[in-house]
N, C-alpha and C positions, 0 to 999 in steps of 0.2 A: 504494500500500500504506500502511495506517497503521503509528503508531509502534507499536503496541502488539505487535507484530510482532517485533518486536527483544526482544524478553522471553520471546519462543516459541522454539522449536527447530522450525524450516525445512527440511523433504526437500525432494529433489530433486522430487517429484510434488508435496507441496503449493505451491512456491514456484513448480513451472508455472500448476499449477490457478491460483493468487493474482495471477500475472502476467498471467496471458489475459485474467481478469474485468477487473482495470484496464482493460487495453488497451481491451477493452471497452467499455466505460463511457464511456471516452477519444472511441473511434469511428476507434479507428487502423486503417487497413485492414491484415489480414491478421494478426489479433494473434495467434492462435495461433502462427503463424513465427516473429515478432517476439519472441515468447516465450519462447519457445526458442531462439531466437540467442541473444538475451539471457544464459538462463541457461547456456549452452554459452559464453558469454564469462566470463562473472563467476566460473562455480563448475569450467571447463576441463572439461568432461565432454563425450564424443560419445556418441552416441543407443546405442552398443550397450552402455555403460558404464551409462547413464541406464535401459538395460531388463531390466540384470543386478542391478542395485541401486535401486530407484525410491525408497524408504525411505532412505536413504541421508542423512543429516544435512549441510546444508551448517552451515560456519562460524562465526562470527560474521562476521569478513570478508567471506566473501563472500554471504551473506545481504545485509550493508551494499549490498556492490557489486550486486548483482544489483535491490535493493530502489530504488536511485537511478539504474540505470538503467531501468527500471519507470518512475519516474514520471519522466524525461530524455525520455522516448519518450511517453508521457503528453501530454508539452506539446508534442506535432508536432517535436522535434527530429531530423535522420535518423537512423535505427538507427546508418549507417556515421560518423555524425561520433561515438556514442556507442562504438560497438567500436574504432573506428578504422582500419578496413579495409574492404576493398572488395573480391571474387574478379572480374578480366577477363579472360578468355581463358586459365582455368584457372592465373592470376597470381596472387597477394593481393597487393593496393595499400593502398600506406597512403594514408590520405583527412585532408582536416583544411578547417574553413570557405574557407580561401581557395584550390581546385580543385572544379570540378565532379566529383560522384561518379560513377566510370564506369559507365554502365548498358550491359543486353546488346543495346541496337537498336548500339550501335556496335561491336561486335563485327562487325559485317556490314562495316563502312570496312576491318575489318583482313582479313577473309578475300578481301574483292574486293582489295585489294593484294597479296596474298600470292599471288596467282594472278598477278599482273601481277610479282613478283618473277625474278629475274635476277643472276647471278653480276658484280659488280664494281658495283653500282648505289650512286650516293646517292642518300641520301634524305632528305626533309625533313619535318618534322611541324609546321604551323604550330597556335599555340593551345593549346599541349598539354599546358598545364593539369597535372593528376597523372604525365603522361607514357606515362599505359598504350596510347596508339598505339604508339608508336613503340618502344618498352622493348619491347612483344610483338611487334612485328615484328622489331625485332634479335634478339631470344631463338629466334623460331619459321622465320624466314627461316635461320638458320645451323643450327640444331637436326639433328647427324646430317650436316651439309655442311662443318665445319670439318674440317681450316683449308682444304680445297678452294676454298670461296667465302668471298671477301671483299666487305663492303658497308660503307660508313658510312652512318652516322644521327645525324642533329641533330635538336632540338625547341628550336621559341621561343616562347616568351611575353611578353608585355609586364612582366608583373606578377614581381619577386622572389621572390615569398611561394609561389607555387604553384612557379616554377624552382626550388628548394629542396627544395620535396617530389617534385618529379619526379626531380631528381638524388641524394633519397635514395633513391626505389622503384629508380631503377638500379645504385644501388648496393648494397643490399640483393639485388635479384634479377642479380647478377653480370650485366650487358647495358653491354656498348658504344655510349653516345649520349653524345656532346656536345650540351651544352645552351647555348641562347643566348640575353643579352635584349632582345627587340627586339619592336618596335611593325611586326607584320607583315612587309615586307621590309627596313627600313627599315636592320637593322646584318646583313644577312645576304647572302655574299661565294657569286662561281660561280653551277654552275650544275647543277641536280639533273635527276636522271633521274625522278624521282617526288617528287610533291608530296604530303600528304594534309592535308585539316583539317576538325574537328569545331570550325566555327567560332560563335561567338555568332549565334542566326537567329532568336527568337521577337522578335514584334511588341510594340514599347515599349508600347504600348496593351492587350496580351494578358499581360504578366506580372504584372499584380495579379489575375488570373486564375488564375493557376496553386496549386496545390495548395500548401500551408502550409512543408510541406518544399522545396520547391522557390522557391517566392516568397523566404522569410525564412531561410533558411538558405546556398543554393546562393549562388556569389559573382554578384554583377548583371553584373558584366563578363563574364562567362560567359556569361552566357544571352541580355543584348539586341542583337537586330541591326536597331536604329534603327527609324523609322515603319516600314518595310515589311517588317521582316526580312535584307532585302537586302544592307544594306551591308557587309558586308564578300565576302559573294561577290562581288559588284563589285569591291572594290579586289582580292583576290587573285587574281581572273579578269582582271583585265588586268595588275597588276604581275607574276604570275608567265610571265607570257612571258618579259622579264628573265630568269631564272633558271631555266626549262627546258632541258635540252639537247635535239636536234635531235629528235624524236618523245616525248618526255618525257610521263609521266601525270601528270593533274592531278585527284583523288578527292575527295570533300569526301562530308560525311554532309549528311543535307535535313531539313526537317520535310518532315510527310506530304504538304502541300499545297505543296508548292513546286519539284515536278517539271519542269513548263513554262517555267516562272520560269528556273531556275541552267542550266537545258539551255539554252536562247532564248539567253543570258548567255553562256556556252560557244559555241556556233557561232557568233553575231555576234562575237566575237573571234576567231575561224581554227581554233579550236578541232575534229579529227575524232573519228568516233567515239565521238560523245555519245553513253552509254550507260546506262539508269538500274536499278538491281537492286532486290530488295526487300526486309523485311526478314521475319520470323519471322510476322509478324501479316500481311503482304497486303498491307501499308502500301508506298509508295517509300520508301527511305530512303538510297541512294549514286546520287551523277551520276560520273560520270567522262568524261574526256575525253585526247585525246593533240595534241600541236601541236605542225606542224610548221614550222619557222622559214621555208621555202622559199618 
């Protein structure tokens, strides 16, 4: 948007109209959305609000606000690091550069656990980044079962900065997780009956690749999993036997082409019941497995 703009008096319909064109222009995919997130961030208005009063003058503020982040989103920055939020499993998380933004292929890691859920379980969430595995599973696993069932849940991360923000989303959305920080198993005690992890899996070589939002914005440590993708299925597929209990699950999210791969990975470790689900689009996107110590 130009500055000239700030001299004008901004409805809620022309500061859509105004915003779209940017986006536009920009080549942000889905700008009309974008647009209106946007201005449902900036000027607090929901769509039945916005179709009761279209004309409706916004602010000077929030003209400003709406106007900056217009062009915030303009330069490929993600919408969620501009609102600051994120909805997972019908949750709002708060998002910020240093956690990957939760998207809804992983929503599929929480439903295929929550089927595999059990009264007195722990559980663990490696990776976990914003925390909305594991926050939504504590929230949705007791929802309507308290205090009949009790479960614990941890999430670890390597990185400070994202355990922070995950320890605020659960505190914020009242959820019982202990968070911990650790370099994979490396500070994490016992032994869990369920495992899950949306762990770093694109190819070192494949993330300059990736889309502008994703490449430059999302944290790197989040997303690489070394020349093949692999490494870290690898180390959590054999260090979490360590920390299974006696039939214990072990979930992890996949990219689309790596089915064969984290299964193969799973049985040659003792690993039964390799089982792969898919996601929303037809893609693979959960392996799981259950191992038994015997």
């Amino acid at each position: 948007m130009k500055q000239k703009h700030l001299e004008q008096s901004l409805t809620l319909k022309s500061a859509l109209q105004e915003g779209t064109e940017c986006l536009k222009k920009a080549k942000v995919p889905e700008p009309e959305l974008d647009a209106w997130i946007l201005l449902e961030y900036a000027a607090k208005v929901e769509r039945s609000r916005y179709y009761l009063d279209p004309e409706r003058e916004l602010s000077e503020k929030e003209s400003s606000l709406y106007m900056e982040a217009i062009r915030r989103r303009s330069s490929r920055i993600p919408l969620q690091h501009i609102t600051g939020e994120q909805e997972f499993m019908g949750f709002s998380f708060r998002v910020n550069p240093h956690v990957l933004i939760p998207r809804q292929d992983t929503e599929i890691l929480v439903e295929t656990a929550l089927e595999k859920a059990e009264n007195h379980m722990r559980i663990l969430d490696l990776c976990t980044g914003s925390g909305c595995i594991i926050i939504s599973l504590s929230k949705m696993i007791l929802e309507g079962r308290e205090p009949a069932w009790e479960i614990e849940c941890e999430g670890s991360d390597i990185s400070p900065e994202a355990l922070k923000t995950a320890k605020g989303n659960a505190d914020r959305l009242g959820a019982r997780v202990h968070f911990i920080q650790s370099d994979l198993f490396e500070n994490i005690q016992g032994a869990y009956d369920m495992i899950v992890s949306n762990p770093p899996y694109i190819q070192t070589s494949e993330i300059e690749e990736l889309q502008d939002e994703v490449r430059l914005y999302d944290p790197r440590i989040a997303l690489d999993g070394k020349e093949d993708g692999l490494y870290f299925y690898r180390r959590i597929i054999e260090e979490a036997r360590e920390h299974l209990s006696e039939k214990g699950w072990l979930l992890f999210e996949i990219g689309w082409d790596q089915k064969e791969a984290v299964s193969n990975l799973m049985e040659e470790a003792g690993y039964t019941l390799v089982t792969v689900k898919k996601d929303l689009a037809g893609l693979d996107r959960v392996v799981m497995g259950r191992y038994n110590k015997a």
